[in-house]
N, C-alpha and C positions, 0 to 999 in steps of 0.2 A: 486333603489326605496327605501324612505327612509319612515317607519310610525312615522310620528309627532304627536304627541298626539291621538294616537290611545290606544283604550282599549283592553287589551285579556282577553277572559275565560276561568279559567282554572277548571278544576274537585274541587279545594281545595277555591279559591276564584278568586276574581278580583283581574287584577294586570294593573294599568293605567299608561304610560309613559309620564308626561309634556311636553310640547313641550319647545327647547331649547331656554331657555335668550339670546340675542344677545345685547351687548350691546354698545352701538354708543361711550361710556366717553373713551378718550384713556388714556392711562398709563402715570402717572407721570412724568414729562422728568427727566433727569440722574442728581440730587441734588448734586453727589462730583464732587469735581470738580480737575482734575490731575494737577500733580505739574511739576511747568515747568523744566524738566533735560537739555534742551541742554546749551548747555555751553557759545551760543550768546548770551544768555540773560545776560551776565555780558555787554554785549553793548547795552543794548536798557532800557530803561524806559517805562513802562508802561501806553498810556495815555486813552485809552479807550477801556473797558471791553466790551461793548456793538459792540463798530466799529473792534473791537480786529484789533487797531494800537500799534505800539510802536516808541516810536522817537532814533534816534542812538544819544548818549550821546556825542560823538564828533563832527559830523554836522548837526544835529537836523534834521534830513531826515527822517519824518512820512514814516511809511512801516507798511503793512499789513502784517498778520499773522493767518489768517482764515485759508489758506490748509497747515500750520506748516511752521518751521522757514526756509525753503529753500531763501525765498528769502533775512531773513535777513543774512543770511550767505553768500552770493553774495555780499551785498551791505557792508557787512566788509572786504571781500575780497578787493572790490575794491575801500571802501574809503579813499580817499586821507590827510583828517586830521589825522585817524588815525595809517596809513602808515608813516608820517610824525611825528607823536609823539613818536612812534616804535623807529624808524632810529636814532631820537635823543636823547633817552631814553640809545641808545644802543653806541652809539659814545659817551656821557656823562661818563659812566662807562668807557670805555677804554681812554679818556683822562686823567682820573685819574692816571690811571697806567703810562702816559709817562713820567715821571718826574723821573720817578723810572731809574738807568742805568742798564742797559745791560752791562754785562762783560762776552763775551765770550773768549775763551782760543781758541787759535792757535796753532798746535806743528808741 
């Protein structure tokens, strides 16, 4: 039982308790805004803030990002441009070195 704007008398004076504000305006939403740490973001571009897409910078594959980057970390996993840029990235570097001779010793 709760007294809402009820009055008491006391011996020394009146002591009146307002009844409580409630008030309907909800709180501000959350103005900072967090900075993006995971590390696929060096793969996607940001195209819209509002639809929170990013497109993957190798095959242009719009992907969402609303419940965090799981999915675009699937879609690097298994995209094939950039798997393919990888592979040749990495054979380019060790074709350099064959030209170079190998001399191994026998005894």
């Amino acid at each position: 039982m709760t007294n809402v704007g009820t009055t008491y008398a006391t011996s020394e004076n009146t002591v009146s308790t307002p009844p409580p504000t409630i008030s309907n305006e909800m709180p501000p939403p959350h103005t900072k805004k967090r900075r993006n740490r995971s590390e696929v973001w060096k793969h996607f571009i940001v195209l819209s803030e509002e639809e929170q897409k990013a497109s993957c910078k190798y095959c242009d594959t719009k992907i969402k990002y609303n419940n965090g980057t799981s999915s675009m970390h699937a879609h690097v996993s298994r995209c094939l441009v950039y798997k393919r840029q990888r592979t040749l990235s990495s054979t380019t570097s060790v074709e350099e070195h064959v030209g170079s001779p190998l001399i191994v010793k026998f005894d």
